[in-house]
PyMOL Python script that loads the backbone (N, CA, C, O; Angstrom):
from pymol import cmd

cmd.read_pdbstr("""\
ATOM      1  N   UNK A   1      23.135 -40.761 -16.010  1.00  0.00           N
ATOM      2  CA  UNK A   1      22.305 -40.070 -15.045  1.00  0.00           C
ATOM      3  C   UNK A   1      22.966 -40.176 -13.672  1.00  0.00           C
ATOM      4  O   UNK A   1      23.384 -41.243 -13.224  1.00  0.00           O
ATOM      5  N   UNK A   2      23.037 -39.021 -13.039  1.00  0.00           N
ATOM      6  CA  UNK A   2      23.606 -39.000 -11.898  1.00  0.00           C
ATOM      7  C   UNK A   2      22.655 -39.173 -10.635  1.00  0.00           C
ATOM      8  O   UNK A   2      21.532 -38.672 -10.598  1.00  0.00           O
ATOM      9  N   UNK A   3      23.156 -39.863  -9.692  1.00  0.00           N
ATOM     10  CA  UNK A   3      21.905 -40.152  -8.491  1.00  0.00           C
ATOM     11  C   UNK A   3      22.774 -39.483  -7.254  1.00  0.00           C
ATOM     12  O   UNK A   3      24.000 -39.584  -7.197  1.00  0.00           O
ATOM     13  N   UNK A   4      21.969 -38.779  -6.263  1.00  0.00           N
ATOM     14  CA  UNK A   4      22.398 -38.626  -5.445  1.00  0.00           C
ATOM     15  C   UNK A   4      22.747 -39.728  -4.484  1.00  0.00           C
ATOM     16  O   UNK A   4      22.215 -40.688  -5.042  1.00  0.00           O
ATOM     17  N   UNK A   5      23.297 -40.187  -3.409  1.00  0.00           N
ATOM     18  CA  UNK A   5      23.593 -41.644  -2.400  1.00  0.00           C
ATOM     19  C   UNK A   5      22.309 -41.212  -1.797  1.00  0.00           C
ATOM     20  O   UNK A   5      21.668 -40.182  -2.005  1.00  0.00           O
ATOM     21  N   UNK A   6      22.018 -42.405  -0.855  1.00  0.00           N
ATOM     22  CA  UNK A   6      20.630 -42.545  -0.390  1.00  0.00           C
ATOM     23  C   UNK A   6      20.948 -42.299   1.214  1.00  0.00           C
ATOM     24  O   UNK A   6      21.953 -42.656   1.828  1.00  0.00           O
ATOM     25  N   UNK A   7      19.846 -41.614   1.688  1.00  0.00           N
ATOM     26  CA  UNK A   7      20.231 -41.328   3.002  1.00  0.00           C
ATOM     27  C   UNK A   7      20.188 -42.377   3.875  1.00  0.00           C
ATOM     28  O   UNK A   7      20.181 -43.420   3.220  1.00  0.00           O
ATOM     29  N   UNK A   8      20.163 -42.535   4.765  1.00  0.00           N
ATOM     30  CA  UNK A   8      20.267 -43.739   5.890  1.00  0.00           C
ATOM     31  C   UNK A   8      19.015 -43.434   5.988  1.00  0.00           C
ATOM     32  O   UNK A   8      18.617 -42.328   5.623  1.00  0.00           O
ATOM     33  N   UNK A   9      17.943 -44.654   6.653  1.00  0.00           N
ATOM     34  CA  UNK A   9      16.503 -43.897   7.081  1.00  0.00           C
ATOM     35  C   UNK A   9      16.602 -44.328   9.067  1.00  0.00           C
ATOM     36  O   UNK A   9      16.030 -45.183   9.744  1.00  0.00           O
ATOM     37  N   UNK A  10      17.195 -43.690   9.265  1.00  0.00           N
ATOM     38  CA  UNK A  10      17.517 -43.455  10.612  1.00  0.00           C
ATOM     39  C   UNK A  10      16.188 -42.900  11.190  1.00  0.00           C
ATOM     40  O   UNK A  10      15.204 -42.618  10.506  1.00  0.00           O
ATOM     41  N   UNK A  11      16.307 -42.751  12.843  1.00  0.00           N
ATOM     42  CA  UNK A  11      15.558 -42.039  13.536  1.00  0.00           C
ATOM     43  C   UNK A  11      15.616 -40.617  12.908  1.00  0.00           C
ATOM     44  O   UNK A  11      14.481 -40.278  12.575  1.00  0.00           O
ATOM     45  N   UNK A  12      16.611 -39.608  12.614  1.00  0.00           N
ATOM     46  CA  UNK A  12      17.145 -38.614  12.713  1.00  0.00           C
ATOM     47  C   UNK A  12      15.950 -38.478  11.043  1.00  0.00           C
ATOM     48  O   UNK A  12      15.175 -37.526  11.126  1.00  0.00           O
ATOM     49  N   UNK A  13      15.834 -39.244   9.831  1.00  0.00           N
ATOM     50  CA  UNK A  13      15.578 -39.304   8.946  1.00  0.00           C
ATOM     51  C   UNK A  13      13.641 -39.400   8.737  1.00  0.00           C
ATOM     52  O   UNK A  13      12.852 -38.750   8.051  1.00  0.00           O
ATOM     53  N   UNK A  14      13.493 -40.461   9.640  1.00  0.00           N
ATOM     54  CA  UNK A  14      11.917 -40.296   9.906  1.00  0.00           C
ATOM     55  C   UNK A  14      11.363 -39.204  10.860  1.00  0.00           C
ATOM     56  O   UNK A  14      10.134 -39.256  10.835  1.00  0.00           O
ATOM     57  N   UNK A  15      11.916 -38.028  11.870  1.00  0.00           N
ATOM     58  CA  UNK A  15      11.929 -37.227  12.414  1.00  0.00           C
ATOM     59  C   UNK A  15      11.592 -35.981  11.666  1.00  0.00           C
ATOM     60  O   UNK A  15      10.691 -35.164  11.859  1.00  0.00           O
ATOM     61  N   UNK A  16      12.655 -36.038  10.650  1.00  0.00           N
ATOM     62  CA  UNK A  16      12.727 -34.699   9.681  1.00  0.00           C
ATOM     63  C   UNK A  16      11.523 -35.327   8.760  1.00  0.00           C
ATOM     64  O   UNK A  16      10.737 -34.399   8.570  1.00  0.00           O
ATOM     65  N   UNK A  17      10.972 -36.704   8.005  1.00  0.00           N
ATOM     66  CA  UNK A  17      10.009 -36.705   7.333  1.00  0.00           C
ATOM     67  C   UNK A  17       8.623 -36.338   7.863  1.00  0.00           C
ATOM     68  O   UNK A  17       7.976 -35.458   7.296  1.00  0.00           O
ATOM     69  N   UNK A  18       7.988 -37.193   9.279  1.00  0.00           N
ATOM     70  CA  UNK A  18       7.504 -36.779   9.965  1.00  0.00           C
ATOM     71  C   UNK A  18       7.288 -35.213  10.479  1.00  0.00           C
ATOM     72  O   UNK A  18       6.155 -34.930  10.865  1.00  0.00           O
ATOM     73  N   UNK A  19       8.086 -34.407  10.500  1.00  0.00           N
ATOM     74  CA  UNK A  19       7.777 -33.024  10.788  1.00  0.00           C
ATOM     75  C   UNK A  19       7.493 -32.158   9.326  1.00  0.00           C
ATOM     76  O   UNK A  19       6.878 -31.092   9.295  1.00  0.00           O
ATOM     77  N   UNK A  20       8.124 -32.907   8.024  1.00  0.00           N
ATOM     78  CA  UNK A  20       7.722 -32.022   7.188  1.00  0.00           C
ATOM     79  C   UNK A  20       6.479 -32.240   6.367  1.00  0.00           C
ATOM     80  O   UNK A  20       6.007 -31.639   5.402  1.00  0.00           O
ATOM     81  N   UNK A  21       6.021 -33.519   7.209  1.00  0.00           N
ATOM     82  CA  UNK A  21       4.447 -34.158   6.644  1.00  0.00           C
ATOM     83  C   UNK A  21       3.375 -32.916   7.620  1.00  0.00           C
ATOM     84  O   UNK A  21       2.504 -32.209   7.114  1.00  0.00           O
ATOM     85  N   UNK A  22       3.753 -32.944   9.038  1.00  0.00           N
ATOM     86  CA  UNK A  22       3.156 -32.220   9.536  1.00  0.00           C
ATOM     87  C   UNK A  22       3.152 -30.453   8.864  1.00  0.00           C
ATOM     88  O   UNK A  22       2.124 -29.875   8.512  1.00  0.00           O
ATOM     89  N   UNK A  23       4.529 -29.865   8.817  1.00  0.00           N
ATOM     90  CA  UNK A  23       4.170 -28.436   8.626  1.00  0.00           C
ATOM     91  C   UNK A  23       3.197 -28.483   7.083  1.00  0.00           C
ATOM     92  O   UNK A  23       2.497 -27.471   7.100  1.00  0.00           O
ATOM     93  N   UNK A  24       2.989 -29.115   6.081  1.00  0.00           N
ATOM     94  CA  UNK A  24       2.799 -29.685   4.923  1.00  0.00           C
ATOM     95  C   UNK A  24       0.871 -29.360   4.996  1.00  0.00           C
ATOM     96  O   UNK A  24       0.002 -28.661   4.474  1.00  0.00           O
ATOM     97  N   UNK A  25       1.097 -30.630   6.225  1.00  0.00           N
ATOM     98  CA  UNK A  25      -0.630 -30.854   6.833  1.00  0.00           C
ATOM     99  C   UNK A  25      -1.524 -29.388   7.346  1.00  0.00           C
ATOM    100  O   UNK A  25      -2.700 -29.028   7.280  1.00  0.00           O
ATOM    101  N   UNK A  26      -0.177 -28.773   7.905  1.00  0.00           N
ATOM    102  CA  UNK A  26      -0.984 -27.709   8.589  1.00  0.00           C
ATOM    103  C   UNK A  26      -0.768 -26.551   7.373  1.00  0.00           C
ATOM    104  O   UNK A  26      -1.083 -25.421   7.747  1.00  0.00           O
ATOM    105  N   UNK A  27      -0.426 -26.619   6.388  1.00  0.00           N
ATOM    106  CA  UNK A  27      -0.804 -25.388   5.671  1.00  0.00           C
ATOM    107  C   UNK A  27       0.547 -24.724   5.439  1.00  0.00           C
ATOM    108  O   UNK A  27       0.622 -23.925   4.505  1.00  0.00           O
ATOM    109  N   UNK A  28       1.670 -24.976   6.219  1.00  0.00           N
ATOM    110  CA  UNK A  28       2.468 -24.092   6.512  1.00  0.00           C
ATOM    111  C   UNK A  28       3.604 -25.172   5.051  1.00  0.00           C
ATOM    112  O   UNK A  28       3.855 -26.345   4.774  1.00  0.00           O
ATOM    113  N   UNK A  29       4.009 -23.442   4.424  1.00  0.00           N
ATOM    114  CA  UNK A  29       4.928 -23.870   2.839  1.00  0.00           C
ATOM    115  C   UNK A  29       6.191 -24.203   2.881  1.00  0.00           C
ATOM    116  O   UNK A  29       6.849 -23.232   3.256  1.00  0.00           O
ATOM    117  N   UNK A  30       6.950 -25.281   2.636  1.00  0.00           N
ATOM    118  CA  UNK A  30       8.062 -25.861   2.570  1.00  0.00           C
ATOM    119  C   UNK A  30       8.810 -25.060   1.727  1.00  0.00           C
ATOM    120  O   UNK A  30       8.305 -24.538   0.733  1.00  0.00           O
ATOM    121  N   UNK A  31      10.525 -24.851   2.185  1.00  0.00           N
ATOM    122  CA  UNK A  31      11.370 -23.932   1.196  1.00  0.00           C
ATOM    123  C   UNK A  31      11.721 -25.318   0.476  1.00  0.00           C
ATOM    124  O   UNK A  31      11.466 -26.511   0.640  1.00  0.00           O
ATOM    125  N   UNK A  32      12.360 -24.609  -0.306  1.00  0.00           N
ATOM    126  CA  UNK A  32      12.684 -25.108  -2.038  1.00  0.00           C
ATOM    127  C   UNK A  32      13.420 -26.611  -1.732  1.00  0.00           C
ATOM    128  O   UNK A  32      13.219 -27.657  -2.350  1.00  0.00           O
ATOM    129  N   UNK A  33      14.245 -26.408  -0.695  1.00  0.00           N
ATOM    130  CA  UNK A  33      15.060 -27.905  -0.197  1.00  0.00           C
ATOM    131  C   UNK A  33      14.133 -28.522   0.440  1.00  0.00           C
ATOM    132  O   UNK A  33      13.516 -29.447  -0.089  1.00  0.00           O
ATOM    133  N   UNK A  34      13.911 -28.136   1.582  1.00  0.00           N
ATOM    134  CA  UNK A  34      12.505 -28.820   1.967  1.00  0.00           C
ATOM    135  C   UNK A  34      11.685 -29.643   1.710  1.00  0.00           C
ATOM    136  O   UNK A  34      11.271 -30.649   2.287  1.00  0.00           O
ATOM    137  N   UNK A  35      11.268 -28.703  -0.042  1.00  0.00           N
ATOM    138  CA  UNK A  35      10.043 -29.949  -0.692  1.00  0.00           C
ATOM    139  C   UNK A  35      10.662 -30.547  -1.784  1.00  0.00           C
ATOM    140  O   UNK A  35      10.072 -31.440  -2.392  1.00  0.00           O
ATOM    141  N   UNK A  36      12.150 -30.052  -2.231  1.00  0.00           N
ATOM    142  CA  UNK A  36      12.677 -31.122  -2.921  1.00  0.00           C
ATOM    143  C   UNK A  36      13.137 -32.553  -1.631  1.00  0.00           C
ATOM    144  O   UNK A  36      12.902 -33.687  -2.049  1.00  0.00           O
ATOM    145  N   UNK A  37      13.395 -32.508  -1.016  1.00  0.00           N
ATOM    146  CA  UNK A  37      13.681 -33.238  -0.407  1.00  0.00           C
ATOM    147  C   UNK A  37      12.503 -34.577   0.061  1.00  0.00           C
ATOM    148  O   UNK A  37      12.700 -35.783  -0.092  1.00  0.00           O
ATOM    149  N   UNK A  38      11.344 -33.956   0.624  1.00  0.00           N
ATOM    150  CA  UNK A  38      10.051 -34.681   0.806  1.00  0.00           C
ATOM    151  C   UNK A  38       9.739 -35.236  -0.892  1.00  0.00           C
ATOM    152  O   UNK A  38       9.421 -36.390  -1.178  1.00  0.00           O
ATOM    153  N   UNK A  39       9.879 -34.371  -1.650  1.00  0.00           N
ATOM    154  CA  UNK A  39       9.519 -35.275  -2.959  1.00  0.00           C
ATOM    155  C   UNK A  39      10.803 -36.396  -3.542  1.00  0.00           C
ATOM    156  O   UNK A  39      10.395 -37.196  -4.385  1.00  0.00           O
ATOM    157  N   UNK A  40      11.974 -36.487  -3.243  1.00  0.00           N
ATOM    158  CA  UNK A  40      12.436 -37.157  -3.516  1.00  0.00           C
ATOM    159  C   UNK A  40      12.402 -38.789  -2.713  1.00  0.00           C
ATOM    160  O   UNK A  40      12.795 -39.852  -3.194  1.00  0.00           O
ATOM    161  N   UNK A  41      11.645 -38.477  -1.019  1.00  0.00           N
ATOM    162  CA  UNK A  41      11.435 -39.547  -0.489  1.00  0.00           C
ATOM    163  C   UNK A  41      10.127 -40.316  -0.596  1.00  0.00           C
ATOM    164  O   UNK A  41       9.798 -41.386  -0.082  1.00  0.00           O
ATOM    165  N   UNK A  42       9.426 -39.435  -1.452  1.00  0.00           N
ATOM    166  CA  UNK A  42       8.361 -39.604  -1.483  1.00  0.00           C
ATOM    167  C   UNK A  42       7.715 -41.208  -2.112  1.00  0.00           C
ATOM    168  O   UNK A  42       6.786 -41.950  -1.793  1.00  0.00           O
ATOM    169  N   UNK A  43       8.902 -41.215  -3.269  1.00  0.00           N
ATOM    170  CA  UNK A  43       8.844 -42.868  -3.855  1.00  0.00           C
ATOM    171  C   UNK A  43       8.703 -44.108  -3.001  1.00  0.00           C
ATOM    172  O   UNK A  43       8.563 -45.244  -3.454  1.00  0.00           O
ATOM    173  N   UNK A  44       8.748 -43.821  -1.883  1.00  0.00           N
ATOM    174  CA  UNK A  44       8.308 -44.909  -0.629  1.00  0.00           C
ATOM    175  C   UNK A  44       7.301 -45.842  -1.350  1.00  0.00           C
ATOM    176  O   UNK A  44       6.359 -45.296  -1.926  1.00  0.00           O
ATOM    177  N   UNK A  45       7.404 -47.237  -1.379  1.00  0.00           N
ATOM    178  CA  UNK A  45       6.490 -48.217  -2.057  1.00  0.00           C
ATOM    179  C   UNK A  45       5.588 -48.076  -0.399  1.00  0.00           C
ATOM    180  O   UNK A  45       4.417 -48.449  -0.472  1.00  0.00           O
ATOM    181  N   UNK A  46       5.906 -47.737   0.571  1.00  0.00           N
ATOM    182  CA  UNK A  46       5.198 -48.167   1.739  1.00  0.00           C
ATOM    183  C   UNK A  46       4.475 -47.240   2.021  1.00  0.00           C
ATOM    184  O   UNK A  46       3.690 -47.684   2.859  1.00  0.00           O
ATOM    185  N   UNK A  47       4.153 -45.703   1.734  1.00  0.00           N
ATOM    186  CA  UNK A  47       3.452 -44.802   2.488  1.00  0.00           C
ATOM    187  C   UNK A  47       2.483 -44.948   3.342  1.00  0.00           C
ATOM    188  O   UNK A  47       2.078 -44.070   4.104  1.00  0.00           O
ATOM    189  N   UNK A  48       1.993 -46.271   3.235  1.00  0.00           N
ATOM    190  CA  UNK A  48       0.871 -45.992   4.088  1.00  0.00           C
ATOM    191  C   UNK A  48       1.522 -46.645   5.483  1.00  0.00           C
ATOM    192  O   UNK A  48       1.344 -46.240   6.632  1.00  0.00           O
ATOM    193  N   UNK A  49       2.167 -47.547   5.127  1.00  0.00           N
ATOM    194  CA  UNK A  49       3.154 -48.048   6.633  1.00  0.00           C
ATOM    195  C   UNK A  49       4.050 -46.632   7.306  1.00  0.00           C
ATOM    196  O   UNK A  49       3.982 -46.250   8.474  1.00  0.00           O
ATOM    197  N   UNK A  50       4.650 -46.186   6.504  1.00  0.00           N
ATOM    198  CA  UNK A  50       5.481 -45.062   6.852  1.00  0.00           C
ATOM    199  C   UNK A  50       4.212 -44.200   7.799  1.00  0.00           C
ATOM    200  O   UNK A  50       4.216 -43.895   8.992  1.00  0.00           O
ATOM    201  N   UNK A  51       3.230 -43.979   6.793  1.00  0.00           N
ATOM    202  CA  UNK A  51       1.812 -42.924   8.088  1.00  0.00           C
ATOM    203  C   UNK A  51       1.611 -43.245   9.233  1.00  0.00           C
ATOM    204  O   UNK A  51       1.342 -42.513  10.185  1.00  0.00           O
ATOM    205  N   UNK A  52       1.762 -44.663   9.191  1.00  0.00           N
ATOM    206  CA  UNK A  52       1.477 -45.530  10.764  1.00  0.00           C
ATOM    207  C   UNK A  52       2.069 -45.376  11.107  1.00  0.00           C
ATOM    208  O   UNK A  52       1.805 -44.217  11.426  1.00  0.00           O
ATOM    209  N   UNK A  53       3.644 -45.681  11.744  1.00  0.00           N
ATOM    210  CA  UNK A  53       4.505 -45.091  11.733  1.00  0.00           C
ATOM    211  C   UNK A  53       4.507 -43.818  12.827  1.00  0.00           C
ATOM    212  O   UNK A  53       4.431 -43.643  14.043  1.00  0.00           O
ATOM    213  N   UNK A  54       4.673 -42.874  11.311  1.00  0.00           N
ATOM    214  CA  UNK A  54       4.346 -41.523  12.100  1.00  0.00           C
ATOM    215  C   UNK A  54       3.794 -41.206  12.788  1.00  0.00           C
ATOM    216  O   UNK A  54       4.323 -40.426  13.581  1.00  0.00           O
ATOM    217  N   UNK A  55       2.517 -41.527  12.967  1.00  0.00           N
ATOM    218  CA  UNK A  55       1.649 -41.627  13.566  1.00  0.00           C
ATOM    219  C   UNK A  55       1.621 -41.642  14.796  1.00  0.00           C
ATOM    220  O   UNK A  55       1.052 -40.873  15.570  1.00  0.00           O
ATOM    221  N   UNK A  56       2.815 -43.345  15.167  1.00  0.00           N
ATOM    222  CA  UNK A  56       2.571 -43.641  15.857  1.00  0.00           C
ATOM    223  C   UNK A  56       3.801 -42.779  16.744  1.00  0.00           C
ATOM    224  O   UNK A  56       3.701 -42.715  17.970  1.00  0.00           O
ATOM    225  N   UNK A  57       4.866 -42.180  16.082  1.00  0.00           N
ATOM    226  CA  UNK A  57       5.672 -41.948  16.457  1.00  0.00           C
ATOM    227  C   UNK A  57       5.552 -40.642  17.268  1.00  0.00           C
ATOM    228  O   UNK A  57       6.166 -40.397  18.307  1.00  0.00           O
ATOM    229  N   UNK A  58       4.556 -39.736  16.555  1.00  0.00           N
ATOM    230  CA  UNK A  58       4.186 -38.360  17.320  1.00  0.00           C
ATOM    231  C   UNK A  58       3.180 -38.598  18.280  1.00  0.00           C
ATOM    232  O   UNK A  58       2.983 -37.710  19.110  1.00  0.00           O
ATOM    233  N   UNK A  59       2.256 -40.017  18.337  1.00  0.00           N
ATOM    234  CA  UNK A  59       2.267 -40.365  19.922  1.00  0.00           C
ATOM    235  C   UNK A  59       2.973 -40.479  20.605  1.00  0.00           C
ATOM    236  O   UNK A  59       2.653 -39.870  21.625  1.00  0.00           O
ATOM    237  N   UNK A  60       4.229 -41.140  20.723  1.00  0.00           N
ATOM    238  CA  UNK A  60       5.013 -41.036  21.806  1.00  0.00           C
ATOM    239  C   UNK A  60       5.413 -40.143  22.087  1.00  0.00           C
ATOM    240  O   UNK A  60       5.465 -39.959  23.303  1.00  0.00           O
ATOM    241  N   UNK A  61       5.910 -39.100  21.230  1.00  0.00           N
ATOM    242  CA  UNK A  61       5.979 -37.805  21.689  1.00  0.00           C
ATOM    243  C   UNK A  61       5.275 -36.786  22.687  1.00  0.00           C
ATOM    244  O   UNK A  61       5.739 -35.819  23.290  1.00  0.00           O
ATOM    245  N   UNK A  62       4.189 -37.249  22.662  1.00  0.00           N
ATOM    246  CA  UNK A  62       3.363 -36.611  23.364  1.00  0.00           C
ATOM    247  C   UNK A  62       3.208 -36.545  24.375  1.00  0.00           C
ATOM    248  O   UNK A  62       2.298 -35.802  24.745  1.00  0.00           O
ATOM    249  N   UNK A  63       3.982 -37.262  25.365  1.00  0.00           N
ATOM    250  CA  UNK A  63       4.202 -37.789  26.828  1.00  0.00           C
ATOM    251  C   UNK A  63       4.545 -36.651  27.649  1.00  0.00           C
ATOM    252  O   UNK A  63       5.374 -35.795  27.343  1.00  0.00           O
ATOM    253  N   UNK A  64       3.703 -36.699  28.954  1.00  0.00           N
ATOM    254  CA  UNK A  64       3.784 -35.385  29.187  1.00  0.00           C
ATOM    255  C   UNK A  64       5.055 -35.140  30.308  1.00  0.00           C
ATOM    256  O   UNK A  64       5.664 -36.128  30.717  1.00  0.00           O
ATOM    257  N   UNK A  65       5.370 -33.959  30.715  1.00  0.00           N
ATOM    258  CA  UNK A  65       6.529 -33.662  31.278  1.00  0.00           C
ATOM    259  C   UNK A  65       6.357 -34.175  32.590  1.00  0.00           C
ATOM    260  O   UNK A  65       7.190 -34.903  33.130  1.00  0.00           O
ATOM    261  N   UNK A  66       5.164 -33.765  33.176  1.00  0.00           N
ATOM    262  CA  UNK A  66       4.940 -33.839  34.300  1.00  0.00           C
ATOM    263  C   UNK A  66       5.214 -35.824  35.091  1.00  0.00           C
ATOM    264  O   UNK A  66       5.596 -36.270  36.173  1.00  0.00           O
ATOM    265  N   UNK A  67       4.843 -36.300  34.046  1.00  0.00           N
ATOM    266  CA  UNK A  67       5.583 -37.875  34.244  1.00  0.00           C
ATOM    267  C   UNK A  67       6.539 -37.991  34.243  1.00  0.00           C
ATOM    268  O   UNK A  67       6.925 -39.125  34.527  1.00  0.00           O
ATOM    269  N   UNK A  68       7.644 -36.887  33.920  1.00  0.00           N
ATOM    270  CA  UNK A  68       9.239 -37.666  34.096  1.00  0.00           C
ATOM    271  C   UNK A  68       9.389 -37.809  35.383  1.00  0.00           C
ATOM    272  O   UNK A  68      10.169 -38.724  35.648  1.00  0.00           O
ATOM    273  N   UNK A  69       8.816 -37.101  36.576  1.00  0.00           N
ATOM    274  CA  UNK A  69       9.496 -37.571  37.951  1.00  0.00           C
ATOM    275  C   UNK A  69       8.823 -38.361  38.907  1.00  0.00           C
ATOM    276  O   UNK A  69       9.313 -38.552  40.020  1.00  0.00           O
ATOM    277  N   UNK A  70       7.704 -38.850  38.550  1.00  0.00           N
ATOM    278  CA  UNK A  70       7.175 -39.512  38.778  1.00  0.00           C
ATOM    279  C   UNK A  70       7.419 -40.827  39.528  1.00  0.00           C
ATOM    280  O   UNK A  70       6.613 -41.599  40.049  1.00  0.00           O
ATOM    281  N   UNK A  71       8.296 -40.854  39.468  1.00  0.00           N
ATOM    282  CA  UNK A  71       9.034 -42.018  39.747  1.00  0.00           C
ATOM    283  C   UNK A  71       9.095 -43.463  39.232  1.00  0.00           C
ATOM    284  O   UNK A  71       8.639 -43.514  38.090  1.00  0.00           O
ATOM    285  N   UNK A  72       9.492 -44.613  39.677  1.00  0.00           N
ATOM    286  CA  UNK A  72       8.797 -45.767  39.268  1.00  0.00           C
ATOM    287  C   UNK A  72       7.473 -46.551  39.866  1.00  0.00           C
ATOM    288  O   UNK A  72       7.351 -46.716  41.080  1.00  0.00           O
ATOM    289  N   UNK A  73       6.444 -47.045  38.875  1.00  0.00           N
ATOM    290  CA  UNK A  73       5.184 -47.861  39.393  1.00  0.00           C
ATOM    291  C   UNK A  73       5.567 -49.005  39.589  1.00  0.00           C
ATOM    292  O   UNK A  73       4.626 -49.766  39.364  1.00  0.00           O
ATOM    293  N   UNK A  74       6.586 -49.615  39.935  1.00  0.00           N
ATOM    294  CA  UNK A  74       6.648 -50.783  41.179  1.00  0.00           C
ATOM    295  C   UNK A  74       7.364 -50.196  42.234  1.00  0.00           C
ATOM    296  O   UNK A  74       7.776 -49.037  42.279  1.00  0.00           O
ATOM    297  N   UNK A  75       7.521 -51.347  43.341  1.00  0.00           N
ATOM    298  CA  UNK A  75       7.913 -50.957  44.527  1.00  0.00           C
ATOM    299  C   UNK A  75       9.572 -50.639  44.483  1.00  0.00           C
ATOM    300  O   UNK A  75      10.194 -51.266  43.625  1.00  0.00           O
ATOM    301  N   UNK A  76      10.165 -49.919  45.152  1.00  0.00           N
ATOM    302  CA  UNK A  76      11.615 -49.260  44.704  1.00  0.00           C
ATOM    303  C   UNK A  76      12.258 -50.710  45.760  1.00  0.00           C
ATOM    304  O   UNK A  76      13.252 -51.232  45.257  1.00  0.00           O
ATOM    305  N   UNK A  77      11.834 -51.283  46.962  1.00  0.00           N
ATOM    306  CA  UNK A  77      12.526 -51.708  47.559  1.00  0.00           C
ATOM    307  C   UNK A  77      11.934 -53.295  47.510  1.00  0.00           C
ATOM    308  O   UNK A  77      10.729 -53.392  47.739  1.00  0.00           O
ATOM    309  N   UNK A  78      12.620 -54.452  47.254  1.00  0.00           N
ATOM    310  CA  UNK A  78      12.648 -55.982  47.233  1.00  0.00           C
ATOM    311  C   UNK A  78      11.937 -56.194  48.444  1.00  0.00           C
ATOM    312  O   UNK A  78      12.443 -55.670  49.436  1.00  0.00           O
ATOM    313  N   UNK A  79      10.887 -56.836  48.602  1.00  0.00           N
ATOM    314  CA  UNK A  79      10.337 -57.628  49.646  1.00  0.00           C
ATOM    315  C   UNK A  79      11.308 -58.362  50.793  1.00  0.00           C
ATOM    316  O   UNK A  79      12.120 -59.078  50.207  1.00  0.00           O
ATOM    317  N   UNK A  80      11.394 -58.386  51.530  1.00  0.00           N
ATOM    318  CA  UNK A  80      11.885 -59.197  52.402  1.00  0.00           C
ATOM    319  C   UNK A  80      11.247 -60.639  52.338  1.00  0.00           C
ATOM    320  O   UNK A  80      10.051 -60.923  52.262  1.00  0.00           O
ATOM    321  N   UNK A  81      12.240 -61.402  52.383  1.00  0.00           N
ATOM    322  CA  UNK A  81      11.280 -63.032  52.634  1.00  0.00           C
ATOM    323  C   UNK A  81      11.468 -63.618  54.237  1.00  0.00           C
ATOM    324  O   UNK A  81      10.917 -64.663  54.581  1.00  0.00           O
TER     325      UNK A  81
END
""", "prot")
cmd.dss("prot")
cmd.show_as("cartoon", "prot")
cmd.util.cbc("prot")
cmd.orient("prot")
């Protein structure tokens, strides 16, 4: 039996699982690689850690733009003593 090598589970790897849980969630149909692919990772003994996870991961995402310039919340300049 031939196995394919196992992917790294990188950022790059929970990114692409994470987005294809979502299009999945919302209704929207995975092409043929797509859902072979989600079903082959699917053997995860952890899924429910992996959900958290995700979860938690498309919170951070969510950060809004308008905070990048914001600057920094401490003081930019050292106290004088």
């Amino acid at each position: 039996e031939c196995q394919k090598p196992k992917r790294a589970k990188d950022a790059a790897y929970h990114r692409e699982k994470m987005l294809l849980c979502k299009q999945e969630e919302a209704g929207i149909q995975l092409n043929a690689k797509q859902a072979d692919w989600k079903d082959d990772t699917d053997d995860e003994s952890d899924d429910q850690e992996l959900e958290a996870h995700y979860m938690y991961m498309a919170k951070l995402q969510q950060v809004s733009l308008g905070d990048v310039d914001s600057g920094p919340i401490f003081d930019t300049e050292p106290e004088q003593k």
